[in-house]
C-alpha positions in Angstrom: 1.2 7.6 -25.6 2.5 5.6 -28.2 0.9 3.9 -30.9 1.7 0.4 -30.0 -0.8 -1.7 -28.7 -1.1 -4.6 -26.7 0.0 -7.0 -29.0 3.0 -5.3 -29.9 4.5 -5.8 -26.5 5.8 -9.2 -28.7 8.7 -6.9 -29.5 10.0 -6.3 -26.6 14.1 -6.8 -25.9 15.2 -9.9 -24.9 15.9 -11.3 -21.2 19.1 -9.3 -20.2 20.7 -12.0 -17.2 22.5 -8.6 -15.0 19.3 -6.7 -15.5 17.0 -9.4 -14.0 19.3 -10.5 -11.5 19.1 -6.8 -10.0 15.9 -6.1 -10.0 15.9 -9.5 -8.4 18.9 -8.3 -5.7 16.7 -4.9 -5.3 12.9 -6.9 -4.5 15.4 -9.6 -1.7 16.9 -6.4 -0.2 13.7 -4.3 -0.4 11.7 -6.9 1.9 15.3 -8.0 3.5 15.1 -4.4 4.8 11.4 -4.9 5.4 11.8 -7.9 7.2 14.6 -6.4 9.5 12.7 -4.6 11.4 9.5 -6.2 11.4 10.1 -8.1 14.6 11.8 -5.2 16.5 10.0 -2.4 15.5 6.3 -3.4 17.9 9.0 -3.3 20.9 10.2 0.0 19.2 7.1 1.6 19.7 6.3 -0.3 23.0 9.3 1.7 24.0 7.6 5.2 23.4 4.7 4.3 25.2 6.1 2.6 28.8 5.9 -0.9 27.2 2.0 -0.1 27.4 1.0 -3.3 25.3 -2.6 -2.1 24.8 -1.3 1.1 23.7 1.5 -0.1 21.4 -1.1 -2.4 20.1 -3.1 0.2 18.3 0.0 2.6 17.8 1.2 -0.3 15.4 -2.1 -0.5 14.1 -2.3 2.8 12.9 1.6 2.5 11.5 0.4 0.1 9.5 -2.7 1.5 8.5 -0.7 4.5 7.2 1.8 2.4 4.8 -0.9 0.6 3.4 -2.5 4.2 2.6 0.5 5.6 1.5 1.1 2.6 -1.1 -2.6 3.2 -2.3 -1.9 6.8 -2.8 1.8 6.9 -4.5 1.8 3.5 -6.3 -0.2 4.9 -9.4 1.6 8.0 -8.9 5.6 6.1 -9.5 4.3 4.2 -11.9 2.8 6.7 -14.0 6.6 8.2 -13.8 8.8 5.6 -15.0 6.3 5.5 -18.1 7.1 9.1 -18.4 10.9 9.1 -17.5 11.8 5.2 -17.4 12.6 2.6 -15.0 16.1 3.3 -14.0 15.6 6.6 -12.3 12.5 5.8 -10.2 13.7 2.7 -9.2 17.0 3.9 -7.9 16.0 7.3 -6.0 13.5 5.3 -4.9 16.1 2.6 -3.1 18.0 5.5 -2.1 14.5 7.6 -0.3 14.3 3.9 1.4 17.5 3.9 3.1 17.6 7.9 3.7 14.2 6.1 5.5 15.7 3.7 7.6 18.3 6.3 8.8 15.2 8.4 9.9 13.7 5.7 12.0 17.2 4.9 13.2 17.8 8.2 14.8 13.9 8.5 15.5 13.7 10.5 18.8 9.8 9.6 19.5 6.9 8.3 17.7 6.3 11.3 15.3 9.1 10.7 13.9 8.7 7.0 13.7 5.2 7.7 12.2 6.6 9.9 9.6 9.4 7.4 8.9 6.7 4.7 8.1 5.5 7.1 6.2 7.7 7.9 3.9 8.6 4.2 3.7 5.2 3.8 2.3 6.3 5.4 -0.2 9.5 4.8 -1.1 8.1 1.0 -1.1 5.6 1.3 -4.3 8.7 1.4 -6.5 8.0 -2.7 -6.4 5.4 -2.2 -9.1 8.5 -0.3 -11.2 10.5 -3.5 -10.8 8.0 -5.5 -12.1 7.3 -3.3 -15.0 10.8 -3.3 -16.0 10.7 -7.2 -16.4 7.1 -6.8 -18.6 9.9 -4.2 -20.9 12.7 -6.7 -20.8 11.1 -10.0 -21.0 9.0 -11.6 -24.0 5.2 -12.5 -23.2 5.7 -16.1 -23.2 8.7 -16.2 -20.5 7.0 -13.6 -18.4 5.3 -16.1 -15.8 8.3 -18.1 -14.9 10.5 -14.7 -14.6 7.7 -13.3 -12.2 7.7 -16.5 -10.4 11.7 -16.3 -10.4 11.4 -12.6 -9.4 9.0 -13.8 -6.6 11.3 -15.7 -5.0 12.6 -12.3 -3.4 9.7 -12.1 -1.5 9.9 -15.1 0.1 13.5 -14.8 0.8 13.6 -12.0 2.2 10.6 -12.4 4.8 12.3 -16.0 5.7 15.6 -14.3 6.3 14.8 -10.6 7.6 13.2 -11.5 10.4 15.4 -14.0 12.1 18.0 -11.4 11.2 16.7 -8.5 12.7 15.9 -10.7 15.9 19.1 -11.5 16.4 20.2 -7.6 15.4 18.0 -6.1 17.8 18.7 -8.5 20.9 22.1 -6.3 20.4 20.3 -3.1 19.8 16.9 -2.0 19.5 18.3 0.6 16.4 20.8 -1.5 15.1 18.3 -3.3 12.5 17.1 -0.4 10.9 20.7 0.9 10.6 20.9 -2.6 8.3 18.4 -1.9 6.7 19.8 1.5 5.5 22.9 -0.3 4.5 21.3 -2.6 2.3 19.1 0.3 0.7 22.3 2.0 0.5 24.3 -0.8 -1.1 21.3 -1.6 -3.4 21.0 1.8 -4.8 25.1 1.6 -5.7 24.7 -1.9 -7.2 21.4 -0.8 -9.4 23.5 2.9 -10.4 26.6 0.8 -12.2 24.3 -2.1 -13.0 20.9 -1.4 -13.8 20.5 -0.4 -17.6 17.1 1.6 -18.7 14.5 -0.7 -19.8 12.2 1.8 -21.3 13.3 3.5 -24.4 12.2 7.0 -25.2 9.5 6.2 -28.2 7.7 3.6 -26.1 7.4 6.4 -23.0 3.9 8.2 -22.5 3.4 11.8 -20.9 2.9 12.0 -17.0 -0.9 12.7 -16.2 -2.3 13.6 -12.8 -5.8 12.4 -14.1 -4.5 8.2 -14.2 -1.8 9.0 -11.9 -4.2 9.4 -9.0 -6.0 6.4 -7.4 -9.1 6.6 -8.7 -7.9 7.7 -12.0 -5.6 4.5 -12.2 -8.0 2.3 -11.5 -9.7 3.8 -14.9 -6.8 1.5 -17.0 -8.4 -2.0 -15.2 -12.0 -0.9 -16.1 -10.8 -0.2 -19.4 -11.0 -4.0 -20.7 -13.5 -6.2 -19.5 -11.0 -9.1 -19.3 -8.5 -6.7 -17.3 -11.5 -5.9 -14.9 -12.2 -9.1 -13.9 -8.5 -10.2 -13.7 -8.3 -7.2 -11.1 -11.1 -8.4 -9.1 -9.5 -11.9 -9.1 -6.3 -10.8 -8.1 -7.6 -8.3 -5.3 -9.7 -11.2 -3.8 -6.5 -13.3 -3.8 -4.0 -10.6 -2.3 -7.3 -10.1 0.3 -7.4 -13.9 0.7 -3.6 -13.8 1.6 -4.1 -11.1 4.7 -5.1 -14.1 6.7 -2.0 -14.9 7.2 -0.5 -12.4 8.5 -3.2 -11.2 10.0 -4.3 -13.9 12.3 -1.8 -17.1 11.7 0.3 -16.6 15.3 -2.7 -15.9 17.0 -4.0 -18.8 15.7 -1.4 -21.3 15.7 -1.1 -20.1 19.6 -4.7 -21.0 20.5 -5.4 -23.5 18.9 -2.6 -26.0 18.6 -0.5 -23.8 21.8 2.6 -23.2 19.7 5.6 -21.5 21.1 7.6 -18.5 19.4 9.9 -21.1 17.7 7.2 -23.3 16.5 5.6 -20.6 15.2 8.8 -19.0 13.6 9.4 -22.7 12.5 6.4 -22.7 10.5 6.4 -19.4 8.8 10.3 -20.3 7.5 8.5 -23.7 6.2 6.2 -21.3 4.2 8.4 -19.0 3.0 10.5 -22.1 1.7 7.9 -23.9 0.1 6.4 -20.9 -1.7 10.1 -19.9 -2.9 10.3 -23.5 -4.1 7.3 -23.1 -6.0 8.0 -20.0 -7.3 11.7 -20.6 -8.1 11.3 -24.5 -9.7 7.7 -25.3 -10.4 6.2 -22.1 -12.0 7.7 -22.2 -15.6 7.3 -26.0 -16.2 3.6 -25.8 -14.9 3.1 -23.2 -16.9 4.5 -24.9 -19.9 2.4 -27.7 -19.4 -0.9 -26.2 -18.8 -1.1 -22.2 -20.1 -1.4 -19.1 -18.1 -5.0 -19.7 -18.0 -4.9 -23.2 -16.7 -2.2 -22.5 -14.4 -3.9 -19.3 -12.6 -6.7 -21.7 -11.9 -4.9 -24.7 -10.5 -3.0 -22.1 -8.5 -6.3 -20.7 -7.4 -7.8 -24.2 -6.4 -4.8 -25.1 -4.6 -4.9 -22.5 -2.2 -8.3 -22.7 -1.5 -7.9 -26.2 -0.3 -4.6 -25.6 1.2 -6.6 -22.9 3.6 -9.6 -25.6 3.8 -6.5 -28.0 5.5 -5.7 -24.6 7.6 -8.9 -24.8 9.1 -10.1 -28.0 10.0 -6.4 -29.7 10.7 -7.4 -31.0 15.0 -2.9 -30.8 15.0 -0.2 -29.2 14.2 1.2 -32.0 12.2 -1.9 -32.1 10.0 -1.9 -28.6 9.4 2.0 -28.9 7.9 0.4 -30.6 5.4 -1.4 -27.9 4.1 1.8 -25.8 3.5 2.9 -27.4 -0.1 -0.6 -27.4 -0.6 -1.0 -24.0 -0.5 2.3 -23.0 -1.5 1.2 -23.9 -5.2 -1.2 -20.9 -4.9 1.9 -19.3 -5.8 1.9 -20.5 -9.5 -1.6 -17.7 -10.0 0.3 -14.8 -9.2 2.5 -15.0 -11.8 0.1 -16.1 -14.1 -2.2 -13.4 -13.6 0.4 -10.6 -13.4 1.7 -12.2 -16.9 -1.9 -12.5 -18.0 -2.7 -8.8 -17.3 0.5 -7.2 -19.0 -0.5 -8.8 -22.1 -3.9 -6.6 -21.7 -1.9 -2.8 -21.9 0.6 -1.3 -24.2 4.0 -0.9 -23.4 3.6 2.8 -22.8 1.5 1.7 -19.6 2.7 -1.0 -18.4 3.9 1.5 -15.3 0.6 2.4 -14.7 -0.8 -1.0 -14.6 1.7 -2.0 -12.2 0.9 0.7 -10.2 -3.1 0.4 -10.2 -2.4 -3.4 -9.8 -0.2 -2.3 -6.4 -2.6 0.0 -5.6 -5.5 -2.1 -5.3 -3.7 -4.8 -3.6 -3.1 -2.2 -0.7 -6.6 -2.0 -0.1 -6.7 -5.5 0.5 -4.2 -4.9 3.1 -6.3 -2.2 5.1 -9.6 -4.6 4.8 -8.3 -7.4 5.0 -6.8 -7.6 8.8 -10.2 -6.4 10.0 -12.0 -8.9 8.2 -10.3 -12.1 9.9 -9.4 -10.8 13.0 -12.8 -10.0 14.0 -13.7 -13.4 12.6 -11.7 -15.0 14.6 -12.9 -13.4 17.2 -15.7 -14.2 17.1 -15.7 -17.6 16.7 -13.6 -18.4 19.6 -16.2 -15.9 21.5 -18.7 -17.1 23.9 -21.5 -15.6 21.2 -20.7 -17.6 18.6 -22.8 -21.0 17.7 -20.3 -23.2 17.4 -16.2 -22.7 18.5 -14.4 -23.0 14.9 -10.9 -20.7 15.5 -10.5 -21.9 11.6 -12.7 -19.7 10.5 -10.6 -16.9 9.6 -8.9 -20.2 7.2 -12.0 -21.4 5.7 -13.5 -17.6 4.9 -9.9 -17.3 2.8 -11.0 -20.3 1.2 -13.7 -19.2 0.5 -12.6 -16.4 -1.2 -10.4 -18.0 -3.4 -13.0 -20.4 -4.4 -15.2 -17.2 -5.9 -12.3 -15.8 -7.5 -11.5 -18.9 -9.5 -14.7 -18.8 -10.4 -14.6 -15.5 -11.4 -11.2 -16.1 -13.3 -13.0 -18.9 -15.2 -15.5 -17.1 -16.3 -13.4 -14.3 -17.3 -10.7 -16.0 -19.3 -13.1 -17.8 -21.5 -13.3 -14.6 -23.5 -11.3 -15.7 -26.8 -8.8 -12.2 -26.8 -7.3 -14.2 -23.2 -7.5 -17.8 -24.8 -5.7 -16.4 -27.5 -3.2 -14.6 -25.7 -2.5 -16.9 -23.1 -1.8 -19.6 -25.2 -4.2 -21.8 -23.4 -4.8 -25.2 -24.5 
């Protein structure tokens, strides 16, 4: 490891435009891809099983138990090689294992081979953290909010696109989006190979070590400050927050307010707008205005009441007024992440990317559990009262105790400090 310390991340390069517009281009294409084949690949394994809903049902389950596992497993593991060999190699075989992926599936000739290509697209998939720890190498502290929120923007593109995509794809073929998919991997991993210079110059690089590259071991960097631990528990009890979406949202929607598919398709494309809005337009000046630290918890308290709207709108209408609402949640995540980079040396900013990833995939294997079976419940004949927005108003909740946590936390003066919180 290098001697540098977290302050001296204030030398890092400047912004280089091609270099973030890529790893942009590579975060739309990776959930592009993602998105693809989201809405065809439950019918995919319906297909396996003689369109045994029931069956398919936990079949997909387990699927997505697995990626979530493998992203706990591997994210520490990529990270803690592009601090050892860079950005620019782990990034691009990674794009190019994701489209040798999508080829697998493609050609899959039963569910084994599905499973394993889920697998394996778990992952291919942690190289996410990578990208973001390229932009920590490339962009200065105080510009690293708006470029995550920038960055961000991907993600929100790419699930509002993919899937209306790869419906229309696979009305042609049940394959056919997954062979997409593979192009776009493809085509990303040509773009990144002329474009994409290294971030991470050899004196700031740190040796490989099984001991933090493993899960547990990773998770020793966050409980190495006690400002970085509590930013980790705020962020995991936001990503957890964030499974009630997908999770129970078209299920809800359906019950309650008796959407159809294009209601509900409607609405998540209204979501994935506003939060790109948010994330694209609104984080740097509200970031500029208030600090990292006030801006996490505005972003925080928005959501929170955004979900509270979730759960107690009587109509559809009223609910679509909880969607700006909660789309300024968005302006935390970028805070935190720029909050937490500022926390590590440049030498492990992989690994924190990594452990960050890492812990956010447990959120994704609790998470669906935890609201499902709340709503459940609560729409059950056992329960006291009928409330099918609890699943909304336990997310709530949630994000009410971790703005209360981050509050806490970030009046430790190193943060204030740091943050340039006024």
């Amino acid at each position: 490891m290098s001697e540098a310390g977290p302050g001296s991340i204030v030398e890092a390069p400047p912004v280089r435009g091609a270099a973030v517009v890529f790893i942009f281009v590579t975060i739309l294409l990776d959930m592009l891809a993602l998105g693809l084949i989201m809405p065809i690949l439950p019918k995919l394994v319906a297909s396996f099983v003689d369109n045994d809903t029931a069956s398919a049902a936990r079949i997909f389950g387990l699927f997505g138990t697995a990626w979530a596992l493998m992203q706990f497993f591997f994210s520490p593991i990529v990270g803690g090689l592009s601090d050892r060999f860079g950005r620019r190699p782990v990034v691009l075989l990674s794009n190019f294992g994701l489209a040798l992926d999508y080829v697998l599936m493609a050609l899959a000739p039963s569910l084994v081979w599905l499973f394993i290509g889920r697998v394996i697209s778990g992952i291919t998939s942690a190289s996410v953290s990578t990208a973001f720890a390229y932009i920590t190498d490339i962009t200065p502290p105080e510009k690293r909010a708006a470029v995550f929120g920038k960055v961000g923007m991907a993600f929100g593109a790419g699930f509002v696109l993919g899937p209306a995509l790869g419906g229309l794809l696979g009305d042609v073929d049940p394959r056919l989006p997954f062979w997409a998919a593979a192009g776009l991997s493809f085509a990303n991993t040509l773009y990144g190979f002329v474009i994409l210079p290294e971030s991470l110059p050899p004196d700031r690089r740190s040796p490989f070590r099984w001991k933090s590259a493993n899960p547990l071991g990773a998770l020793h960097l966050l409980r190495s400050d006690r400002v970085l631990t509590g930013l980790s528990a705020v962020n995991f009890i936001a990503q957890l927050a964030h499974v009630v979406l997908p999770s129970t949202f078209v299920l809800y929607a359906t019950y309650r307010y008796g959407w159809d598919a294009t209601t509900v398709g409607l609405t998540l494309a209204m979501v994935g707008i506003c939060a790109m809005a948010v994330q694209g337009a609104g984080i740097g000046p509200i970031v500029k205005r208030f600090g990292e630290r006030r801006a996490l918890l505005l972003g925080l308290g928005c959501g929170a009441a955004g979900f509270l709207i979730f759960a107690v709108a009587p109509t559809g209408p009223l609910f679509w007024l909880g969607i700006p609402v909660m789309a300024l949640w968005g302006v935390s995540g970028a805070a935190i992440q720029s909050l937490m980079t500022r926390l590590v040396a440049p030498d492990q900013q992989g690994q924190l990317q990594g452990a960050t990833t890492s812990v956010q995939s447990v959120s994704q294997l609790v998470g669906p559990f935890l609201f499902t079976l709340t709503f459940a419940y609560f729409i059950g004949a056992q329960a006291p009262l009928n409330f099918p927005g609890a699943p909304f108003l336990l997310a709530s909740a949630l994000l009410v105790l971790a703005l209360v946590i981050a509050a806490r936390t970030l009046t430790d003066r190193k943060v204030g400090k740091a943050a340039g919180s006024r």
